[in-house]
C-alpha positions in Angstrom: -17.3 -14.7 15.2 -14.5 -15.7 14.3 -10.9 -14.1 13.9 -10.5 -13.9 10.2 -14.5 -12.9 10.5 -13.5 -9.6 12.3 -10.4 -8.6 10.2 -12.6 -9.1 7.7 -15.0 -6.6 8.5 -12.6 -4.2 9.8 -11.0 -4.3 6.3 -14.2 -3.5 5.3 -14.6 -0.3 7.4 -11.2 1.0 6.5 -12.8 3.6 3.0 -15.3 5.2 5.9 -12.7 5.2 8.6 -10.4 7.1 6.4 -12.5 9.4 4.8 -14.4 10.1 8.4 -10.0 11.2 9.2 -9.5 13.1 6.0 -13.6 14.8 6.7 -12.2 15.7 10.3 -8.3 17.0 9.1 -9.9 18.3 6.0 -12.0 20.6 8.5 -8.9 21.1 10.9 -7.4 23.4 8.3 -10.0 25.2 6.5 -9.6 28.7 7.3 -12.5 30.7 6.2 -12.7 32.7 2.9 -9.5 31.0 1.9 -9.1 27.7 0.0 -6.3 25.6 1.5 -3.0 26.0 0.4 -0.1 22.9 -1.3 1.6 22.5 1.9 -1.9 22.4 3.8 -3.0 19.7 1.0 0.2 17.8 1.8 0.0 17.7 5.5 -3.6 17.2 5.2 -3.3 13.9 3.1 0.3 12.4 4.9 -2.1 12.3 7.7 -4.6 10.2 5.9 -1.8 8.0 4.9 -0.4 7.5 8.1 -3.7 6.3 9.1 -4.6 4.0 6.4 -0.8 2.6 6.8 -1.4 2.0 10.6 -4.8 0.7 10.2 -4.2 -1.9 7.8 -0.6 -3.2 9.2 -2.4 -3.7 12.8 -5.2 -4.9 11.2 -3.1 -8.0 9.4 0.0 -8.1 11.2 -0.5 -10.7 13.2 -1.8 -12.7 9.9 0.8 -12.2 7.7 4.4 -14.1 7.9 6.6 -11.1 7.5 9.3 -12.4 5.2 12.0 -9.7 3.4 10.5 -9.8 0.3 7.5 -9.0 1.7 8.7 -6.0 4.0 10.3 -4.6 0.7 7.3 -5.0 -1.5 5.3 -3.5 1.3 7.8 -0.1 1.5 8.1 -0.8 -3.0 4.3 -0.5 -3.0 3.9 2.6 -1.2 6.6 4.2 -3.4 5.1 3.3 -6.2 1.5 4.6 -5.1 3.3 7.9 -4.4 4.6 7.8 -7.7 1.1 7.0 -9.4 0.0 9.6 -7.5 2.1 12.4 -9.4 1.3 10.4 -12.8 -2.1 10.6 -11.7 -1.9 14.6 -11.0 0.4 15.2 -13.7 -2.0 13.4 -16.6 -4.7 15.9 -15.0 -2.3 18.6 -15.5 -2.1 17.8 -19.5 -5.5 17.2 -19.9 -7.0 19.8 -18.3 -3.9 22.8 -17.9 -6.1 25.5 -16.7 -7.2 23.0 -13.4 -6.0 24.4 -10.1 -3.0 22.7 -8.3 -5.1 22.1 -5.6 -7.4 20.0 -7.5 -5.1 17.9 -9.5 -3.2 17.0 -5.3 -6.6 15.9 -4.6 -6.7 13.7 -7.4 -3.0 12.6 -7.2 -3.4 12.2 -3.8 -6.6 9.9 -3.5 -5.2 7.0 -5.3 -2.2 6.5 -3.3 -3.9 4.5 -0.2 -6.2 2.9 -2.6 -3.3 1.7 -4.6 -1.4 0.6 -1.2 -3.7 -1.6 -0.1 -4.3 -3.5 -3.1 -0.4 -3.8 -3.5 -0.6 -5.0 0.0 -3.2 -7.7 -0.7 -0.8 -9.1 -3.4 2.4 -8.7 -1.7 1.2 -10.5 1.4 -0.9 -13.7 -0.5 0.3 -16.7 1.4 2.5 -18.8 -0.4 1.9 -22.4 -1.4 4.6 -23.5 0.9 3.4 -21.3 3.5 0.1 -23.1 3.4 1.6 -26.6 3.7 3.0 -25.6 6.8 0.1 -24.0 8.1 -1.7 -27.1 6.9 0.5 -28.9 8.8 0.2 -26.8 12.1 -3.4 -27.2 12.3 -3.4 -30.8 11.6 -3.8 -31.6 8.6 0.1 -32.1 7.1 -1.1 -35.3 4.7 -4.2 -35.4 2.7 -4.0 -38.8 0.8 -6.4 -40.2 -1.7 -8.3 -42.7 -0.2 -8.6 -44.9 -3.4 -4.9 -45.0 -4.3 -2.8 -43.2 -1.3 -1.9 -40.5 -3.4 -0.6 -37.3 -1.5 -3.1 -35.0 -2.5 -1.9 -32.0 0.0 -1.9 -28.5 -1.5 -3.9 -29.5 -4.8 -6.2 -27.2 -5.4 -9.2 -29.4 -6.3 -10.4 -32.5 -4.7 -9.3 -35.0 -7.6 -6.2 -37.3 -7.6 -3.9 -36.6 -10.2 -2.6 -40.1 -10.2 -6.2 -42.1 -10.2 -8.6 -40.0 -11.2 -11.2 -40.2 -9.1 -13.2 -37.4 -7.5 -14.3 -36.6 -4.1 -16.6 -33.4 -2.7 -14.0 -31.7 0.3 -16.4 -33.5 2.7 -15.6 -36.6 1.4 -11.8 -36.5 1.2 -11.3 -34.9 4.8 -13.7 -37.7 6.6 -11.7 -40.5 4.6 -8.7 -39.7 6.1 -6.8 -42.8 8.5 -5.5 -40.0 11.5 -8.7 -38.8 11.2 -10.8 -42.4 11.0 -8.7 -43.2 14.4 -9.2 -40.2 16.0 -12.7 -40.3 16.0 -12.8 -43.8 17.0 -10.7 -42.8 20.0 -7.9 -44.9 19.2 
């Protein structure tokens, strides 16, 4: 299995891993005969956050290229899931003024690491650049047309914009000349 494989499936198993936290800390504080209180709610949730935020940074750390912009969208994202999260509660609020507080936190409070994450998954897409170089580490820094020469690296189909022809991905990666004379063992 493969790397990327793996993350994948541990992104995957991050909604039971957090609710099976929030099941356990939800438990933790329950006192009997006594629903739990704002602050408890609070606590309760900051804990889930902290370990959605720690799962999913370990998870992709070592995948993403940590640029500025990307630390500050990162820390921008999970400000503004904190501040859905009071929309969220607060549009409960109008709608429905008789719910408890306790109920509208839960429903505030839910959307935040759901909101994170997909802000994440946007904030950290790799970059066309990024992928040319990436490209380039692995190997394969110049995909030319084999009809015309045309450097087709970081198109996203596998048609020449200059000639026009069309190849299947197949076709264009085993036309290659490093690649011809590297599998003749020249």
């Amino acid at each position: 299995m493969t790397a990327t494989i793996a993350r994948l499936i541990l992104a995957m198993l991050i909604l039971p891993a957090t609710g099976a936290v929030f099941v356990l800390a939800f438990l933790a504080m329950l006192r009997p005969g006594a629903p739990p209180s704002t602050p408890q709610l609070l606590f309760l949730w900051t804990v889930v956050y902290l370990f959605v935020g720690t799962y999913w940074l370990l998870l992709w750390h070592g995948v993403v290229r940590w640029t500025r912009r990307r630390v500050l969208h990162t820390v921008g994202g999970a400000v503004a899931a904190l501040a859905g999260a009071v929309v969220v509660a607060g549009a409960g609020a109008a709608l429905q003024p008789q719910a408890p507080p306790p109920l509208l936190i839960m429903l505030g409070a839910a959307t935040v690491p759901i909101v994170w994450v997909l802000l994440t998954v946007l904030a950290w897409r790799e970059t066309p650049v990024e992928r040319t170089l990436r490209l380039a580490a692995a190997g394969a820094d110049r995909i030319v047309c084999p009809i015309c020469g045309y450097a087709m690296t970081g198109l996203r189909e596998a048609r020449c914009p200059e000639c026009g022809a069309a190849f299947t991905l197949e076709q264009l990666v085993a036309a290659q000349p490093a690649r011809e004379a590297a599998s003749a063992g020249v």
